[in-house]
N, C-alpha and C positions, 0 to 999 in steps of 0.2 A: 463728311456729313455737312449740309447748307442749313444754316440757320439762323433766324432773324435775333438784330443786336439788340439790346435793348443799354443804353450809355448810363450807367449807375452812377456816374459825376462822385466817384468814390477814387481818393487816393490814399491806394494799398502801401506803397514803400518800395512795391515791384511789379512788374506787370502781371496783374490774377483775372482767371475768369471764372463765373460762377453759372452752372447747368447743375438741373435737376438729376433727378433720380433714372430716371426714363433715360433720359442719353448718355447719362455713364455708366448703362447697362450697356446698351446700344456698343458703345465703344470700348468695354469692359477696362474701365478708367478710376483707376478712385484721385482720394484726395492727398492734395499733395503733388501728384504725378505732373507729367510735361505735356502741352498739346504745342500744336502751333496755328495758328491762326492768317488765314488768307484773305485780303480783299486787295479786289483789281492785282494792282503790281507790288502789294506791298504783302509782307508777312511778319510774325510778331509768335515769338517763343514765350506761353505763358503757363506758370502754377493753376491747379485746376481745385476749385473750392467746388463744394456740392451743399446745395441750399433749396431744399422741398419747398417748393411755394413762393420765392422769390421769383424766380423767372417761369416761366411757361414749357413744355414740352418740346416745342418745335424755336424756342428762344435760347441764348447765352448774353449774360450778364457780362460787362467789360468794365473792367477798372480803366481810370483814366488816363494810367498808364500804357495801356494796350489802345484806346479810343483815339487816342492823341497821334499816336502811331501813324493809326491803320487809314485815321482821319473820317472812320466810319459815322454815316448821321442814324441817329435811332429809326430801327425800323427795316435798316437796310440789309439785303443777308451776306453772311461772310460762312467760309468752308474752314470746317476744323478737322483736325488729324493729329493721332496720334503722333508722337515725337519718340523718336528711336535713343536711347542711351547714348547721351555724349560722349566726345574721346574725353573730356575732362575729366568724365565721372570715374572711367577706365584708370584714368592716369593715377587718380585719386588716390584708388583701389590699390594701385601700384607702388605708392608710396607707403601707405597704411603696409603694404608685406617688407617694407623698410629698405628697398631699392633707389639707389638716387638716381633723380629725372634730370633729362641734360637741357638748355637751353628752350629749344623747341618745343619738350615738353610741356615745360612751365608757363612758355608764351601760350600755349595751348588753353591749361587752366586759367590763365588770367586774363584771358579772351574770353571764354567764355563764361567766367567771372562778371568783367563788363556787359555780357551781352546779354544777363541773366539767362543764361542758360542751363546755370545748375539752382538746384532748390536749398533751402537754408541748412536741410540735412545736409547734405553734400561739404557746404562750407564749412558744418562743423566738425565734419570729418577729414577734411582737410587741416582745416587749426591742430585738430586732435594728434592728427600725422604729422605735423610741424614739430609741437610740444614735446610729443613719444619718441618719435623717432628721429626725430633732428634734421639738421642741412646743411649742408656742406657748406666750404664761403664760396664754389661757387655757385653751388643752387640758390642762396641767400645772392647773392651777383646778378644772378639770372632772372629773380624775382623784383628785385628792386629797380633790372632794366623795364621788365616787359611792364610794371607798375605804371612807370615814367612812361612808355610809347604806348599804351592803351587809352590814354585821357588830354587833354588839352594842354597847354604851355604857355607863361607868361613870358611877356617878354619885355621887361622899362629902359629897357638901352642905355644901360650905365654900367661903369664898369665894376661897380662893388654893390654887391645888395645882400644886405647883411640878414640875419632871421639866428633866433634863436629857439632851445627847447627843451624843455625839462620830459625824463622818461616817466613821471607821476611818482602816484602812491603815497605820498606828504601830503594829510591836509592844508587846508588852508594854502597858504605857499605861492599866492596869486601874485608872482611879480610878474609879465608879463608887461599890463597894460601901464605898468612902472616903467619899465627896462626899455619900452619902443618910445615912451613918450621921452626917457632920457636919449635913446641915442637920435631920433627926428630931430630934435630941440638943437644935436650936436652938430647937424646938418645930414648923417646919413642920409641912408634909404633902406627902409625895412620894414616890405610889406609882409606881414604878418596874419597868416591865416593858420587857424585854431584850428582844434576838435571838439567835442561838446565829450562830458566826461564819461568813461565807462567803466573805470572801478571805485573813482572817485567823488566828493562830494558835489564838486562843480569842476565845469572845465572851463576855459579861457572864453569861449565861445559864450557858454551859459552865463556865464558873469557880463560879459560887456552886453550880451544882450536886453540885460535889467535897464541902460539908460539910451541903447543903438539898436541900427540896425547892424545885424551883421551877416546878412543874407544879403549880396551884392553881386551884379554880373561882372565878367571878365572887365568888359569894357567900361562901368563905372567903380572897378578898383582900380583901375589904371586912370583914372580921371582924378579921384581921390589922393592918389600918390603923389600923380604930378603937382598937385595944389599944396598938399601938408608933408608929403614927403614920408609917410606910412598907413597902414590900415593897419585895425584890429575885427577881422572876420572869422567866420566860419566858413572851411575850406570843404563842406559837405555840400555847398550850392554850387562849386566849381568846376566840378569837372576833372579838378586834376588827381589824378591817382584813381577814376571811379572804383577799381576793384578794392583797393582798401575802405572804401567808404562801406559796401556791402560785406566785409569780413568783419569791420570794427562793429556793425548791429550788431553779429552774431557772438563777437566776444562779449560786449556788452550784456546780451542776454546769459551768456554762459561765465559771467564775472570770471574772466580768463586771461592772461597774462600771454601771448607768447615768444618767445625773446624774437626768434628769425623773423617773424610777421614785425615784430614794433622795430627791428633793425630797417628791413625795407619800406616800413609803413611810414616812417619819419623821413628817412632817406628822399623816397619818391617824391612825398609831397616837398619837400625844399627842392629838391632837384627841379619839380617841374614848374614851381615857382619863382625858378630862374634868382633862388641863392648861391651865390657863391663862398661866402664868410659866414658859419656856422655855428655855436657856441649847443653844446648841448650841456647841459645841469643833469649830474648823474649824483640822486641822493645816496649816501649808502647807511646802516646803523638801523634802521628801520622802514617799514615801506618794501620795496621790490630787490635792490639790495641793501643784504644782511650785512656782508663785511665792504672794508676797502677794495679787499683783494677780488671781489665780487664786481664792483663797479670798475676797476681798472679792468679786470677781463672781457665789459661790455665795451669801455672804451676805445680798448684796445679794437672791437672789430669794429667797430662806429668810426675812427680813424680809416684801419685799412677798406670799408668798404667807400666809406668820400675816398680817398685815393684814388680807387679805380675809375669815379669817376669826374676826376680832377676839380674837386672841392677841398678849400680849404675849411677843417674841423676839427674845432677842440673840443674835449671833453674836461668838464670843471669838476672835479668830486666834490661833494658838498655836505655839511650834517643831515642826515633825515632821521635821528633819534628821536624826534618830538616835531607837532606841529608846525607851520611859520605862519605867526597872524593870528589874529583874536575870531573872525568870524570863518567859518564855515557855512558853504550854501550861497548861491549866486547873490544875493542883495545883500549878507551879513560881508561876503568876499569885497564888493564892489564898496561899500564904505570902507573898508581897510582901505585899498585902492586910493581911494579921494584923500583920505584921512595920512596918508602917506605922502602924496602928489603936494597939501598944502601945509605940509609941514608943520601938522597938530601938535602941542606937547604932547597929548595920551596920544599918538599914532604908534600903531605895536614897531618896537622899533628891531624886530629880529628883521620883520616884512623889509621894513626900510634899508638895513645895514645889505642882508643878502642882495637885495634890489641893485643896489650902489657897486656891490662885486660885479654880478653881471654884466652889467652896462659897462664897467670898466673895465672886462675882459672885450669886449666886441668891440669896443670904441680900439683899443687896443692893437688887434687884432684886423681892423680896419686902415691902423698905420698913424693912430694919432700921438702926440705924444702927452707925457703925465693923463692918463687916461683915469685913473683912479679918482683923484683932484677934480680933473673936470665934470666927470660923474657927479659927482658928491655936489660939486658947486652949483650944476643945472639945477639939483634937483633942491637942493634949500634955498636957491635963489627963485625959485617961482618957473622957470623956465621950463621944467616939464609937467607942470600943472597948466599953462598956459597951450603947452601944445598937446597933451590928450583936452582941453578943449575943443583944440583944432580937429583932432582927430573924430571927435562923437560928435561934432557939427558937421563936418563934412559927410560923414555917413548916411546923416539923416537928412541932409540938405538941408535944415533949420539953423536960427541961432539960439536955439530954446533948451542948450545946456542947463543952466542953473534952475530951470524948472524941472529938467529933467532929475538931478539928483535933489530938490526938495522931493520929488514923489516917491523916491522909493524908503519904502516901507515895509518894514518886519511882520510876520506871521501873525496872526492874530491870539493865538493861546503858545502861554512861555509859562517854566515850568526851572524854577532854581535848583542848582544840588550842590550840596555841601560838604565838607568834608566832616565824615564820621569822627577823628582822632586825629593827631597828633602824627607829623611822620615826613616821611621823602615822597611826593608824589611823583608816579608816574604813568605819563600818558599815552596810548597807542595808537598810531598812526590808522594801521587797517579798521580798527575795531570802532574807531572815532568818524571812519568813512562811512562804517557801516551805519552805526546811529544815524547818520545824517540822513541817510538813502532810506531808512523805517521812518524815517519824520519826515523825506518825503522830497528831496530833492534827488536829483535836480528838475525836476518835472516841476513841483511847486518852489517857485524861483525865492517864495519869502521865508522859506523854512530851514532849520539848517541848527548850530549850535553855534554858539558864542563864548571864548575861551575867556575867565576873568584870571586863572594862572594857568602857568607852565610849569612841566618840571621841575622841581623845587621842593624847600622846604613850604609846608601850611600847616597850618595850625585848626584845631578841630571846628567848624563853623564858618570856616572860610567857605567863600562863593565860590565855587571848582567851575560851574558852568551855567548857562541859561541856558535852556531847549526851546526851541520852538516849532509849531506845528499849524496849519491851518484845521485841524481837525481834532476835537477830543480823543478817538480813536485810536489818530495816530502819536497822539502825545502819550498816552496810555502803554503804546508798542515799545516808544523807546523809553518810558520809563520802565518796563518790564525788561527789556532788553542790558539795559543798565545794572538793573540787577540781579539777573542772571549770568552775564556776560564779563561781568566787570571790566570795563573799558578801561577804566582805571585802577592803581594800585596804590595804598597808603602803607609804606614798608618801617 
């Protein structure tokens, strides 16, 4: 069918088109479905939306996803056609009856992963097949390759490029922009690119973007690095791994855990960011894992899958019984952050101590020697407060750090809780993420909770927490949620 474009200057997350009623009769089409779209020499696989009144009869609406493409100017006509079932969706299907798919298979799905060729149903039934039915190490092998040769590659031409990684699920827990700013300071190289968070309060990403940018091309993090000798980005503008960047929406929407996906999903992305020296932070006690013996059995495959592809990676067990850090929520995260870097008296000092392990594991692990010491020294002697300056200047190409953290600022309506009695407090990791994501992050960057204890003894009237929200509304959700929920426990 020929039909004039009409460029909606709308970006969907994936390539969608939008036609009326009339020609998804025409093509007996609904929504959701696959078309593919023709102009000149180019073509363009997109989701098909159906909107009465938006476009015309003889029109199709183009997200700018599909425009940018096809390179089509308004007005011009382009030929659509239906789109026959992918082999992906087949393979899919194939997995879901719990058969294991051999290399090509997978390359298969993960091609056309990248290529959006499958629709977000599809991807959730593939996660759904991961989590159910499991994968072998070397289906999880085969995915972690075809992850890595679907998307781009960096490449800083040194011989050790260090990057680290925590598997989630610990509030708070922000050492990152700690840990790169210690090991740059130490002379590394460890360019560092995030995820924005999906089960959690904030991720690495959402937090440094309260005072950076962290939305950068290939070619101006490689510009970055050479100059300071790390970044702190978000590794969803890059390119590399795109098929996990399109799975992680889908979990994120589906607040979904799955182990073979965050095995290759972590994997990939250092891989193609041309690490070599690895450190991953596997919490166990609460969060994602429950026991040790939990976390050593991820480590153990996090180990043999860098093996295969000749990475060096440790995996560190670490407490994730409670919190690390007083804030919760990108801007309450990012003062911890700062309040750590310049070496506050009241900086939370779990944030700081754990910070000081990590860096002394990679430093370590990098070949340095008294690795622990040296850590510890950068970072009370000013020296990695001085280089995540370097680090969120360079980003921004300004010198307008310290204006930068005078501006940020907390939610506008905050909401204290205290404790009813006398007793052992304790606090939950998941339940505590949850609260934060009703009050409204990470989306509202100034919102979040603010820990004044930890697990511990309190006493009745003590300040357990501050909430904050940008919204009456949503102050209302998590104070209802709080007490229905009990986030916390006074035993």
């Amino acid at each position: 069918m020929r039909l004039k474009t009409k460029n909606l200057r709308w970006y969907a997350g994936r390539p969608v088109v939008i036609i009326g009623k009339e020609t998804s009769k025409k093509l007996n089409i609904h929504v959701d479905e696959r078309i593919y779209v023709r102009h000149n020499n180019k073509k363009v696989f997109a989701v098909v939306d159906i909107f009465h009144g938006l476009v015309n009869a003889n029109e199709i609406g183009l997200s700018n996803e599909v425009s940018s493409v096809l390179g089509s100017k308004e007005g011009e006509y382009v030929n659509l056609e239906v789109a026959n079932l992918f082999a992906g969706a087949r393979l899919i299907r194939k997995k879901i009856d719990g058969a294991e798919l051999n290399p090509e298979e997978i390359k298969t799905i993960v091609t056309e992963i990248t290529n959006n060729n499958l629709t977000e149903a599809e991807l959730a039934y593939f996660l759904a097949a991961e989590k159910l039915v499991g994968m072998t190490h070397k289906e999880t092998i085969a995915l972690t390759d075809a992850m890595v040769n679907t998307g781009r590659k960096l490449d800083f031409e040194k011989e050790i490029i260090a990057d680290k990684h925590c598997i989630g699920g610990i509030a708070g827990n922000r050492t990152t922009p700690i840990v790169v700013s210690i090991c740059a300071a130490a002379g590394l190289t460890i360019p560092k690119n995030s995820s924005r968070a999906i089960t959690s309060a904030a991720g690495t990403a959402d937090v440094m973007e309260t005072i950076t940018k962290v939305e950068l091309s290939l070619e101006e993090i490689k510009k970055v690095v050479k100059n300071v000798g790390a970044c702190l980005v978000w590794n969803g503008s890059l390119n590399l791994s795109p098929s996990d960047d399109k799975l992680i929406q889908v979990e994120r929407l589906l607040n979904l855990d799955v182990e073979p996906q965050l095995l290759a999903s972590i994997l990939s992305k250092k891989i193609a960011a041309g690490s070599n020296r690895i450190l991953i932070d596997i919490p166990y006690g609460g969060g994602k894992m429950k026991t040790k013996h939990d976390a050593k059995r991820l480590g153990n495959q996090f180990k043999d899958l860098a093996g295969h592809f000749n990475v060096k990676l440790k995996p560190l067990y670490t407490d994730g019984r409670q919190p690390i850090g007083n804030g919760m929520g990108p801007v309450l995260e990012m003062k911890d952050v700062i309040s750590v870097l310049k070496n506050e008296p009241d900086c939370p000092k779990d944030l700081k101590e754990k910070s000081i392990l990590l860096a002394g594991e990679i430093l370590s692990m990098c070949g340095m020697f008294f690795a622990g010491s040296k850590a510890r020294h950068i970072l009370e002697y000013g020296g990695a407060y001085e280089k995540f300056k370097e680090i969120v200047n360079a980003q921004n190409g300004t010198k307008d750090f310290d204006k930068r953290v005078a501006a940020l600022k907390t939610a506008k309506y905050y909401k204290y809780v205290y404790a009813q009695k006398d007793g052992e407090l304790v606090i939950g990791n998941s339940k505590l993420n949850e609260l934060c994501r009703i009050l409204g992050t990470p989306e509202t960057a100034t919102a979040g909770v603010y820990l004044h204890m930890h697990n511990g003894r309190v006493k009745e009237r003590d300040k357990i927490m501050t909430l904050y929200a940008e919204n009456p509304q949503k102050m209302e959700d998590g104070l209802q949620y709080i007490k229905e929920d009990h986030i916390f426990t006074i035993n």
